[in-house]
C-alpha positions as CSV (number, residue, x, y, z in Angstrom):
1,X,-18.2,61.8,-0.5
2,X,-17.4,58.4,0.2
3,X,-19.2,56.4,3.3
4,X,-16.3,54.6,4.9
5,X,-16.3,51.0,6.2
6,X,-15.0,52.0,8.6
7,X,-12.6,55.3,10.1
8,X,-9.9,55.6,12.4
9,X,-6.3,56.6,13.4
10,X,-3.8,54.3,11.9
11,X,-3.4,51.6,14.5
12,X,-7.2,51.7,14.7
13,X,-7.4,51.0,11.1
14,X,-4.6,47.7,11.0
15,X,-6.4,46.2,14.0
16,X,-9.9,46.5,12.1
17,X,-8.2,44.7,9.2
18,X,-6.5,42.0,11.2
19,X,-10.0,41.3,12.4
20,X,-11.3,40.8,8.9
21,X,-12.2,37.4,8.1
22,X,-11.8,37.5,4.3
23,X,-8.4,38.0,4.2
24,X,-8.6,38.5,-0.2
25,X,-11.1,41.2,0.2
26,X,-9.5,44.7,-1.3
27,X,-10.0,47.9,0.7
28,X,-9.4,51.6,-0.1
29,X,-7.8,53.8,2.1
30,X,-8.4,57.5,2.2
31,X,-6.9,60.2,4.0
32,X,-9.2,62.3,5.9
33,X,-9.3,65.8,5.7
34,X,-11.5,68.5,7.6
35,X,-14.5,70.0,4.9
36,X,-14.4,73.9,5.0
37,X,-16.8,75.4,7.2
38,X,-19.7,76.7,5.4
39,X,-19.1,80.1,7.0
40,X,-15.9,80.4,5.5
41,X,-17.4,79.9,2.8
42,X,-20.1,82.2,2.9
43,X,-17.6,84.8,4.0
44,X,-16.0,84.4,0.7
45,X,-19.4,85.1,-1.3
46,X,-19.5,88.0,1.1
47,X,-16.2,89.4,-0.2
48,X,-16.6,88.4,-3.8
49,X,-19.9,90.1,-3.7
50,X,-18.3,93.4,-2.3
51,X,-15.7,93.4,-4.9
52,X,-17.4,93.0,-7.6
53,X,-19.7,96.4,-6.7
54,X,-16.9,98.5,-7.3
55,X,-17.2,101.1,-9.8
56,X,-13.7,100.1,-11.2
57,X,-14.8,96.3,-11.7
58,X,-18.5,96.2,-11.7
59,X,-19.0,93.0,-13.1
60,X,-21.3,89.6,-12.6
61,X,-21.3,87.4,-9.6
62,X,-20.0,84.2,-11.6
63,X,-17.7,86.3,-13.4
64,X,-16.0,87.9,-10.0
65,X,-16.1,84.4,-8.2
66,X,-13.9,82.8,-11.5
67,X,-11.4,85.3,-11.1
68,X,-10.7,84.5,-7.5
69,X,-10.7,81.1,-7.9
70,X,-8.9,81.1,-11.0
71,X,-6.1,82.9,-9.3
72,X,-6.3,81.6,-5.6
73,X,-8.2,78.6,-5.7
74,X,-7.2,74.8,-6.5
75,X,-6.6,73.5,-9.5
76,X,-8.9,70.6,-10.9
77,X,-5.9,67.2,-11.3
78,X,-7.4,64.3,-13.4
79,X,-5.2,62.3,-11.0
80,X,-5.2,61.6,-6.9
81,X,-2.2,61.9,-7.2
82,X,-2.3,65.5,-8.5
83,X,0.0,65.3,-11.5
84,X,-2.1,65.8,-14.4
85,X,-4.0,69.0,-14.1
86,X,-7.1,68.7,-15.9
87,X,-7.3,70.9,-19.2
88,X,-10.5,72.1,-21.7
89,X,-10.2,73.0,-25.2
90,X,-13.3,74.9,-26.8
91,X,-14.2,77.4,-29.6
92,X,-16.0,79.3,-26.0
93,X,-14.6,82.9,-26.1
94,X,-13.3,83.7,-22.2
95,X,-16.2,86.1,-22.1
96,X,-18.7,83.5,-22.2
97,X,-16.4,81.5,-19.8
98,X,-16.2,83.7,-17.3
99,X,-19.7,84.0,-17.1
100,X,-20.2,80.2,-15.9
101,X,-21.6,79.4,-12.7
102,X,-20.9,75.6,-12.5
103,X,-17.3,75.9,-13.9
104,X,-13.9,77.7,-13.0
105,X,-11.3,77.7,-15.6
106,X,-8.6,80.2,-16.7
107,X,-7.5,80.8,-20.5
108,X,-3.9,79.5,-20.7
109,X,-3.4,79.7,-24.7
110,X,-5.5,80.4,-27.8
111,X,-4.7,79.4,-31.1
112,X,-6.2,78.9,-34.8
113,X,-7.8,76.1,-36.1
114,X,-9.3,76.1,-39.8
115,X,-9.3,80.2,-39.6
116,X,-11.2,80.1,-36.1
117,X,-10.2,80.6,-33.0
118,X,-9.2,77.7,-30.0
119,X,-9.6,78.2,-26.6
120,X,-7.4,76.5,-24.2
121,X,-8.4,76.5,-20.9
122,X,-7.2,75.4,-17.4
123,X,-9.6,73.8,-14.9
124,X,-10.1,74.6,-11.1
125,X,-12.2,73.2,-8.5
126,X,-15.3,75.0,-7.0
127,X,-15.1,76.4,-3.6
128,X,-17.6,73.8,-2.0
129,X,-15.0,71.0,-2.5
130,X,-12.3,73.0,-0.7
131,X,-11.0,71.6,2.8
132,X,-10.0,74.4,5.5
133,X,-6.5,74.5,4.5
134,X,-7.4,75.2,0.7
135,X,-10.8,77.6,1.7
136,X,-7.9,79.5,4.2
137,X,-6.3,80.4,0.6
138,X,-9.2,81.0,-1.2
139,X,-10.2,83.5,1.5
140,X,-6.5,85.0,2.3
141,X,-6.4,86.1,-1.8
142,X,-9.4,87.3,-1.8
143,X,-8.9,89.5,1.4
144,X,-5.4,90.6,-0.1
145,X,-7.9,91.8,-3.0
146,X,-10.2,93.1,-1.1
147,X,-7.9,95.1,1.0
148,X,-5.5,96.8,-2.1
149,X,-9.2,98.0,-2.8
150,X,-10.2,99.7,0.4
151,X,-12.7,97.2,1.7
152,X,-12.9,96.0,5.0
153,X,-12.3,92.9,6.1
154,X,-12.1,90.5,9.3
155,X,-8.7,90.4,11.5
156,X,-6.6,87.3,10.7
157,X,-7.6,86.5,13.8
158,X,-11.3,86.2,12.9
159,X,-10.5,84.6,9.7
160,X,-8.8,82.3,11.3
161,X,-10.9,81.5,13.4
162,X,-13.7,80.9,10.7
163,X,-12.1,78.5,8.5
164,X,-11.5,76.6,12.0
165,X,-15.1,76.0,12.2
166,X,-15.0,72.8,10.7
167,X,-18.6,71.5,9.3
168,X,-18.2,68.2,6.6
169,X,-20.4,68.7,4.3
170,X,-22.4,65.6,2.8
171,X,-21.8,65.4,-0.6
172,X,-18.1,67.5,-1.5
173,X,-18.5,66.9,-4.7
């Protein structure tokens, strides 16, 4: 995370530059977002953790938290300005992918190269960079799952309520 200069609302923000006296000096502006709350993000563990105990699906921790990321988290841009989705080609089989702690990805194609296989993979974001707005998806597809499966879940009221807690975390990277 970045330590700002200084942070303010817009008007704010001009009035700090017009104060500047280096007037060739470049800044950066950023908008600011509210960080996740680490509850909401525990809560999603929680539910991961259930889901993946179920005698139909049985399967690792890493392994379950891909799959709901894959399919309701936030894809990994090479860009700020989120137009160039970020992409990984390997020989790695999608069972060994899945497997990964530190990375998300989804296979989006496979093809042959010199008589062996090529992996094509697309790449997502872990959960601990997620702001509320993208942790409140995260968490409403994993609830959908969890439902359709019988387990029980917070009100949307509660959920709600949880991703409001709002706790910036120091390093959201």
């Amino acid at each position: 995370m970045i330590n700002p200069l200084f942070s303010g609302k817009g008007q704010d923000i001009v009035l700090f530059l017009m104060e500047q006296d280096d007037r060739e000096k470049n800044y950066d502006l950023i908008e600011h977002k509210e960080s996740r709350s680490l509850n909401a993000n525990s809560y999603f563990h929680v539910l991961a953790d259930k889901l993946r105990h179920l005698p139909n699906i049985q399967c690792s921790m890493a392994c379950m938290k891909n799959h709901l990321i894959t399919d309701y988290g936030q894809i990994w841009y090479m860009d700020d300005e989120q137009t160039e989705p970020m992409f990984y080609k390997t020989n790695a089989p999608e069972e060994y992918i899945k497997e990964l702690e530190s990375l998300h990805m989804k296979c989006i194609r496979v093809s042959e190269e010199n008589g062996k296989p090529v992996y094509y993979y697309r790449m997502y974001r872990g959960s601990h960079t997620y702001n509320s707005q993208e942790m409140s998806l995260l968490i409403a597809g994993t609830v959908q799952e969890c439902e359709q499966q019988g387990i029980q879940t917070m009100t949307p009221a509660e959920i709600s309520h949880l991703v409001g807690l709002w706790k910036p975390k120091e390093n959201n990277v």
